[in-house]
N, C-alpha and C positions, 0 to 999 in steps of 0.2 A: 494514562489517558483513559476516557471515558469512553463505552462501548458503544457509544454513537460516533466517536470519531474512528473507533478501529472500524465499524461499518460505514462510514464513511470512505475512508480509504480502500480497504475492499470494493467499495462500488465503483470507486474508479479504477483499481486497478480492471476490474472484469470490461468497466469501457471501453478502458484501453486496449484489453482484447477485441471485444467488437470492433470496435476501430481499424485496429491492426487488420482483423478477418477482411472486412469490407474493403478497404485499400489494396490489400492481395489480390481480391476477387476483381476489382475492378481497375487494378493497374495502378491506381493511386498512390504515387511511393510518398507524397507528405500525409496523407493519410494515414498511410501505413509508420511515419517514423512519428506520427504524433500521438499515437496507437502506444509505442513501444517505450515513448517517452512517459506515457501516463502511467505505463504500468512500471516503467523504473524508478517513479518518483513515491507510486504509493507502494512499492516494494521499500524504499527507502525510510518512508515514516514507518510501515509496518516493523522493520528492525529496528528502528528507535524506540517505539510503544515496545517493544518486547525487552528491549532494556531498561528501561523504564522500569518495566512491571520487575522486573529482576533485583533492583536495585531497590526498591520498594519493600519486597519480600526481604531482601536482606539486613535492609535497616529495622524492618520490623522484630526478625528473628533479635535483633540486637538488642533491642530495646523491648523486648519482651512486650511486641503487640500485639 
C-alpha cells in the first residue's frame, strides 16, 4: 500500500484516540467504544500494509528486483 493510505490509517487510528480521550473525560462510553473501535480497525489495516510490505520485499528478493 501507498504512504497516503498508511497515513491514512494513522490518522484514524490517533482519532480514535481522541475519541476514546473525550468519551473518558466526559462519561461518554459510545464515544469511548467508538474511539477504541477506530483504532482497532486502523491497527488491523496497519498489520496488513506491513505484510504486505513483507511479502513484497520477498518476492522481490526472489525475483532479483
Amino acid at each position: 500500500m501507498g504512504v497516503g493510505d498508511k497515513f491514512s490509517n494513522k490518522a484514524e487510528e490517533l482519532g480514535g484516540r481522541a475519541k476514546e480521550s473525550v468519551g473518558a473525560a466526559s462519561g461518554d462510553r459510545d464515544l469511548q467504544a467508538e474511539g477504541q473501535a477506530d483504532q482497532g480497525s486502523a491497527n488491523i489495516k496497519q498489520g496488513a500494509e506491513k505484510l504486505k510490505d513483507k511479502a513484497n520485499r520477498a518476492a522481490d528478493k526472489l525475483t532479483g528486483g
